[in-house]
N, C-alpha and C positions, 0 to 999 in steps of 0.2 A: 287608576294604576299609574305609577311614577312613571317617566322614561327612560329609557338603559342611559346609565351614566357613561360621557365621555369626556376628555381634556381638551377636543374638539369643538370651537362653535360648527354651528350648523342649522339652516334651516329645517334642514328634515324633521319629522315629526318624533326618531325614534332615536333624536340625538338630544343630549343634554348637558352645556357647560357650566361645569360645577364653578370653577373660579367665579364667573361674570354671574351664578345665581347668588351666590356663600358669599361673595368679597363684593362684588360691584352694584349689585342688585339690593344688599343692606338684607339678604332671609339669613344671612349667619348658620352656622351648624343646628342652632334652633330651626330653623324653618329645612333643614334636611332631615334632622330627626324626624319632626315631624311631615315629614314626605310616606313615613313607615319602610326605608330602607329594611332589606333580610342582608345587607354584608356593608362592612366600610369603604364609602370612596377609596380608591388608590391612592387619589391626594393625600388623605390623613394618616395614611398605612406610613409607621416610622421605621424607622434602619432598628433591628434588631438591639443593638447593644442599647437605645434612647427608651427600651418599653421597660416597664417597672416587671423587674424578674422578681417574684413572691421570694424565694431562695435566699434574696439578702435582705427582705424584712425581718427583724428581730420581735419579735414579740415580748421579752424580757425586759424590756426596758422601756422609758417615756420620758417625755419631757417634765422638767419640773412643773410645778404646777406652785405660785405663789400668792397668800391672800395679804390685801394691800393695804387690808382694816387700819392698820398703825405701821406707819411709815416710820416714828419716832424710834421704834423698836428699831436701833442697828444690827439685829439679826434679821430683819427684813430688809437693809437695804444690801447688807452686806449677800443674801440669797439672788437677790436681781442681780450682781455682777459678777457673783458666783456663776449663775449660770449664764449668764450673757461671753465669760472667759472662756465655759466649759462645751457649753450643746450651743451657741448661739440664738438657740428658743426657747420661750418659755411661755406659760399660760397664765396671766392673773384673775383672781376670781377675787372681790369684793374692792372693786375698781374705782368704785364712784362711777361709773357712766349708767344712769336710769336702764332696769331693764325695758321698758318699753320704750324708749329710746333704740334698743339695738331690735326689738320686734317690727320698729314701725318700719326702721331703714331697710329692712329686708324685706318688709313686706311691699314697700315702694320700689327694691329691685325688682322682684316679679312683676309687679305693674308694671314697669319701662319697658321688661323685656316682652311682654305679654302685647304689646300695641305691636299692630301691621310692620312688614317690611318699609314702605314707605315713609310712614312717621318716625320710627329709629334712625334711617339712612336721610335726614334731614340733617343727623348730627357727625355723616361723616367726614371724614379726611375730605372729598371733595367738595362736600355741601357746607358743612357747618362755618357759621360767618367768622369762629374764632375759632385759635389751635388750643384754645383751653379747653374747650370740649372735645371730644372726639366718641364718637362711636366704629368699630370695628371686631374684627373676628380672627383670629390667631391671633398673632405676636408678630411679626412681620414679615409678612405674606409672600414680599417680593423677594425676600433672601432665604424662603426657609425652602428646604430641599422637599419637608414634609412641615402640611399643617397641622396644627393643635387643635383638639376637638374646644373651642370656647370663645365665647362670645364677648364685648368688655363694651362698657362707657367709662371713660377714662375723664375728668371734674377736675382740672388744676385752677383752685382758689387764689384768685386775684382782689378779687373785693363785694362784697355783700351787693353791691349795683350790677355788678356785671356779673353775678349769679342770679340775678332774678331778672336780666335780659337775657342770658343764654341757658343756663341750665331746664331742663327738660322737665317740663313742670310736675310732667308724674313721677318725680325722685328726686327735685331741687328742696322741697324744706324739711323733709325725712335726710337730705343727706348732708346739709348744713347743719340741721343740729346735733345730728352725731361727730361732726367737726368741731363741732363747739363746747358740744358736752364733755369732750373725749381730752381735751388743752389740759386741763388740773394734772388726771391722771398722766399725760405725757410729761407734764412741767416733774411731777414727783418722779419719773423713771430716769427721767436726766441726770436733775439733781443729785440720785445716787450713783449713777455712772459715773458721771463726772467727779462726783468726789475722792470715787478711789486713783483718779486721774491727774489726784492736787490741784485741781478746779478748786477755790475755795469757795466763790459762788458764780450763779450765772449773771453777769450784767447784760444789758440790754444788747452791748455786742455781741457776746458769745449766746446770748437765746438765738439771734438773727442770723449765726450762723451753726446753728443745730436745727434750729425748728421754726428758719427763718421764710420757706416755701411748702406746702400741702398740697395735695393731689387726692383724692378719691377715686378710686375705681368700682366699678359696681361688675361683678361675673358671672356670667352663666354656664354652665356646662350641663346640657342634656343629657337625656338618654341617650346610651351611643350601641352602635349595631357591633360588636366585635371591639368592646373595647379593650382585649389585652390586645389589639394589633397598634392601638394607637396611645395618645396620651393629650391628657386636658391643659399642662403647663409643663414645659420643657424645663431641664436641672438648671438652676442657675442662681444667682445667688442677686437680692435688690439692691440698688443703686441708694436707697436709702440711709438716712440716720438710723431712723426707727420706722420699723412696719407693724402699724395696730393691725390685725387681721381681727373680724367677725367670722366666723365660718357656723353653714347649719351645720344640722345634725347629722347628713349623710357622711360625711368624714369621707376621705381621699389624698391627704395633705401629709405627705412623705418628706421626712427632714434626714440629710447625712448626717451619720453620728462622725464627729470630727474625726479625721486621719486613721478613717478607715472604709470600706467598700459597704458596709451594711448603713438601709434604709430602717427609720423608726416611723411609725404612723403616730401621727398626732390625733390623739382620739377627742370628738368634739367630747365640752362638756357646756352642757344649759348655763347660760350665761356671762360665761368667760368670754377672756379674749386672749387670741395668741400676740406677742412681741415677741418680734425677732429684729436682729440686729444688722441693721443695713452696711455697703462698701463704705459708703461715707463715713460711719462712726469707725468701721474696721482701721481706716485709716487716719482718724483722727485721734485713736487711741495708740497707734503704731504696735496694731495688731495684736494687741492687749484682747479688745473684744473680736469677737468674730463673727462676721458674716458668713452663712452656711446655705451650702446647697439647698436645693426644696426643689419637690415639683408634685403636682395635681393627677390622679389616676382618672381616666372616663371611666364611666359605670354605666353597666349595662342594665341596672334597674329603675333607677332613681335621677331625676334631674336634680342639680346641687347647683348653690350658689353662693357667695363669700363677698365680702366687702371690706377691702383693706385700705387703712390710709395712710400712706408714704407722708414720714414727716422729713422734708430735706433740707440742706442749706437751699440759699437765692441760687439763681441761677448762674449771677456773678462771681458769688464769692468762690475765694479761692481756697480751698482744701489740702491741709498733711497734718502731720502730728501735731499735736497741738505745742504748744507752747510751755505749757506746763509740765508735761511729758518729757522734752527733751531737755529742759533746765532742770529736769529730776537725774540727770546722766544719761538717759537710753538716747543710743546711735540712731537717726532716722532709717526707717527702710522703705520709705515712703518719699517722694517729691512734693513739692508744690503743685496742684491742677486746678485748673478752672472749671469749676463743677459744670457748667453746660458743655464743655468738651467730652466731661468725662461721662454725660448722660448722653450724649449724643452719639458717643461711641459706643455705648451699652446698645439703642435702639436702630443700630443701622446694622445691625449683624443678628441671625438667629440665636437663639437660647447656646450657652457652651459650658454652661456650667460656672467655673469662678474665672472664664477667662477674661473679664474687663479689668477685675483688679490689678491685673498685670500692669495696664494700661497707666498704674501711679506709682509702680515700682521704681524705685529709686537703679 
């Protein structure tokens, strides 16, 4: 039998601190689920107006869904921008990325997350020998009022050496090669963006700073005890260029239909993958394309897990509209930022929705 949860350490026998189990101890909302909780920590329990109210999901509607077969076809590229202008997401199916390629990388999530507390919390924030790895659990623990039901190993590629010293061996070459299988199809989503952006091509500068840094995240979210009280990922919009998103089949992954209060669920389909359009490009299009809310529902049947990879500039380079864009006549409405400021300011505050982008407003 569990012991009564409290926010309290305590020796006693019939006290129990969730923080220093969940957060310090490296058992993650996984090893709570499986405790067989009958109600949600009060930790996870969020402010009313943060939980997914059914009322503004639409059913009538969905993201596009684009097959990639022929690129040449300018009514395919011209639909990636279409809907990158329009919903911010969208789903491609006939990708080029092997499917068993995306079977294996998720079946190497579940292994990572499937090993002891001990061996996961070797990679985290306090342990792990580099900040390119990291393992943890909500989004950031010390600012957020309430936590997020989900677990993450968070993979920023630096160099094929220094992944196969640090990366966690039971999801390093499952998650490399879907890095690497996954480059063509990104190299084609650019190249149509950018084109309607008077890009005429991508030189080695401007790859370096669109899809000049990577990151991999691998997520879990369990069974959750009472999940309309909580939620798996707070509304917020990524700091990326481009986010390849994997997601199974259990589906939970809620996109705002632009400039307006209703939520669309994105339904999985067998072998896609979702793009959605990161702050960075939002800004390097001068708001052309747009980055769009999202967030993750817990579910109270099913454990679910997704694997997305953040493609971004360097951490140096400096980000606003592009060049081409404003020599096309459009007024900036964007500054100049130095992308690690502008990610550093995204991860030092909780989930708020689109508030970092403010952060490059001119």
């Amino acid at each position: 039998m569990a012991p009564a949860m409290t926010t309290t350490s305590s020796s006693s026998d019939d006290t129990f601190d969730i923080i220093n189990y969940a957060v310090h101890q490296g058992h993650g909302v996984k090893g709570l689920s499986e405790l067989g909780l009958k109600s949600l920590p009060n930790q996870y329990v969020q402010p009313i107006d943060e939980r997914i109210d059914m009322t503004t999901v639409i059913d009538e509607h969905s993201i596009p869904v684009i097959d990639m077969s022929d690129l040449s076809d300018q009514k395919v590229a011209d639909s990636i921008c279409d809907a990158s202008e329009r919903w911010g997401f969208f789903q491609v199916v006939n990708h080029g990325v092997p499917l068993k390629v995306l079977d294996e990388v998720k079946e190497s999530t579940y292994r990572f997350f499937s090993q002891a507390a001990e061996e996961k919390n070797k990679h985290s924030k306090d342990n792990s020998p580099t900040n390119n790895v990291r393992f943890g659990t909500s989004f950031t623990p010390h600012a957020e009022k309430a936590l997020e039901w989900k677990d993450f190993l968070s993979l920023f590629y630096v160099s094929q050496e220094e992944a196969d010293a640090y990366w966690p061996q039971a999801c390093k070459d499952e998650a490399l090669e879907f890095l690497k299988s996954s480059e063509i199809m990104i190299k084609k989503l650019l190249g149509a963006l950018t084109q309607r952006l008077n890009v005429k091509e991508i030189d080695e500068e401007k790859e370096n700073l669109l899809m000049g840094s990577k990151r991999i995240n691998m997520n879990y979210y369990p069974k959750c005890p009472n999940p309309e009280l909580t939620i798996g990922v707070g509304r917020h919009s990524d700091v990326s260029t481009l986010t390849i998103l994997l997601q199974d089949q259990v589906g939970g992954l809620y996109v705002r239909k632009l400039e307006t209060d209703s939520w669309i669920h994105v339904p999985p389909i067998e072998g896609a993958i979702v793009i959605n359009i990161g702050d960075a490009l939002q800004i390097m299009s001068n708001g052309r394309y747009k980055s769009v809310e999202h967030r993750v529902a817990a579910n109270g049947n099913h454990n679910r897990i997704s694997v997305p990879i953040f493609v971004n500039p360097r951490p140096n380079d400096v980000i606003g509209p592009l060049r081409e864009v404003i020599e096309g006549g459009e007024t900036p409405i964007y500054k100049q930022v130095l992308y690690s400021d502008y990610v550093k300011h995204f991860f030092r505050k909780a989930h708020d929705g689109k508030g970092t982008v403010d952060f490059a407003k001119i």
